[in-house]
N, C-alpha and C positions, 0 to 999 in steps of 0.2 A: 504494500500500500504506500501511495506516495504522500507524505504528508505537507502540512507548510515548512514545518522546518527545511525538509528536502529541497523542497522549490526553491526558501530562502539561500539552502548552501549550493544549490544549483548554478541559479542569479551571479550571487558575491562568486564562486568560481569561476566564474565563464567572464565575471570581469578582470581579475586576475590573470585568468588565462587567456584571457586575450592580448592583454599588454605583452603577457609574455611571448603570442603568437606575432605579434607585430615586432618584434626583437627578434624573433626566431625569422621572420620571414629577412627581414634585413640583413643575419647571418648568413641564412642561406643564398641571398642573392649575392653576396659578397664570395661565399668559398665558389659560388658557379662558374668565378670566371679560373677558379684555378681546376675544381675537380666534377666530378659529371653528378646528376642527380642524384643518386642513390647517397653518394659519401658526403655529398653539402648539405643534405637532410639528416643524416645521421649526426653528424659536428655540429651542424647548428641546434639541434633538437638537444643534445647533450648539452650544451653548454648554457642553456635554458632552463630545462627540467629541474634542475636544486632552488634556483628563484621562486620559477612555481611553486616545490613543493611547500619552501619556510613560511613563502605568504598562504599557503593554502593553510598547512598546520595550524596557524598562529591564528589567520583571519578567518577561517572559511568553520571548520571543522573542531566538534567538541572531541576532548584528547586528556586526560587528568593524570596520565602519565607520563613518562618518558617522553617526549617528542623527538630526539632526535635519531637516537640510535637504532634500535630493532625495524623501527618502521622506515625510514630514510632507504634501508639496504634491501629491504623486504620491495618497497618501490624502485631501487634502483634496477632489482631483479626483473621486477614487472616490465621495468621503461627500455632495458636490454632488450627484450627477447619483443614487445610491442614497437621501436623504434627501427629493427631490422623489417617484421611484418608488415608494418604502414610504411617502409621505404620500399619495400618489395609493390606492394599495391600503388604507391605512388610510381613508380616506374610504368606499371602495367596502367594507369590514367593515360601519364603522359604518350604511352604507343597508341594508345588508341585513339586521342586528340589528334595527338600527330598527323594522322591520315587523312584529319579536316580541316587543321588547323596551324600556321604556322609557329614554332615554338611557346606550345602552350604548358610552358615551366610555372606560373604565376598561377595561372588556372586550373594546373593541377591540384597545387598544392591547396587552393583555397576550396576544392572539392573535395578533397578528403578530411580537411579540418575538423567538421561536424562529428564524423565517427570516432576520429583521433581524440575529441573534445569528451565528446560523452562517456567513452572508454576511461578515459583519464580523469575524471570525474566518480563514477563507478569506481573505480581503483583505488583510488585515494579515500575516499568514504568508507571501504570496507577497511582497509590496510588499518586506517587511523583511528575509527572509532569501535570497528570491531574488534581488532586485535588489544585494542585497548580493554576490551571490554572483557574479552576472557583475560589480561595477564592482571585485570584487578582481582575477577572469577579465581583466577590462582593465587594469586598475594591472600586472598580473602582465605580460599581452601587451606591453604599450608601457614597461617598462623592459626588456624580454628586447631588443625592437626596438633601442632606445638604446644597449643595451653592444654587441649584435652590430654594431651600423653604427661600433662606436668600432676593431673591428679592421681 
């Protein structure tokens, strides 16, 4: 069920992420002149995603834990293996534009955004507040364990 809070961290994220999309697009047009699509989307997307995630953490998403370590890695895992996928599919835009359209690099990239968006979104929501939510589940379970084994 989608609730308002959802929609509210929906909103605040996708404002976020878009600053950081208009940064990312700017890197990326900047490595195109040195490396071909696949490796300027990967380097720019990378050197974006930590921005994102602190403002997301901090601004977007309820976290009463840790915030930086477990979940940071746990999403950098995610943004590895999601940032090859979405450069693989951004490739396959771009061929298929190609055949109508001259150097449709820009327009690629701004059609696959949405998926890339909402994924990233979904991800960070669960990583943050759900992992959060069991390692409180466990903090809770293993001192209840400690005081009962102290009777």
């Amino acid at each position: 069920m989608i609730t308002k809070k959802t929609i509210n961290q929906f909103l605040k994220y996708h404002f976020i992420s878009g600053i950081g999309w208009i940064l990312n697009l700017l890197i990326f047009l900047f490595f195109l002149k040195k490396f071909n699509i696949f490796v300027s989307n990967i380097l720019s997307t990378y050197i974006t995603i930590t921005a994102v995630f602190i403002l997301s953490v901090y601004k977007v998403f309820d976290s009463t834990v840790d915030k930086k370590s477990i979940n940071y890695v746990i999403y950098l895992i995610y943004k590895v293996l999601s940032v090859f996928i979405f450069s693989y599919v951004l490739v396959m835009i771009y061929n298929l534009l190609s055949k109508v359209l001259d150097n449709p690099v820009i327009l690629s990239k701004i059609l696959i955004t949405p998926l890339i968006s909402c994924s990233n979104f979904f991800a960070l929501k669960i990583i943050i507040e759900e992992f959060a939510k069991n390692k409180i589940k466990c903090y809770y379970l293993e001192n209840n364990v400690k005081e009962s084994n102290l009777y």
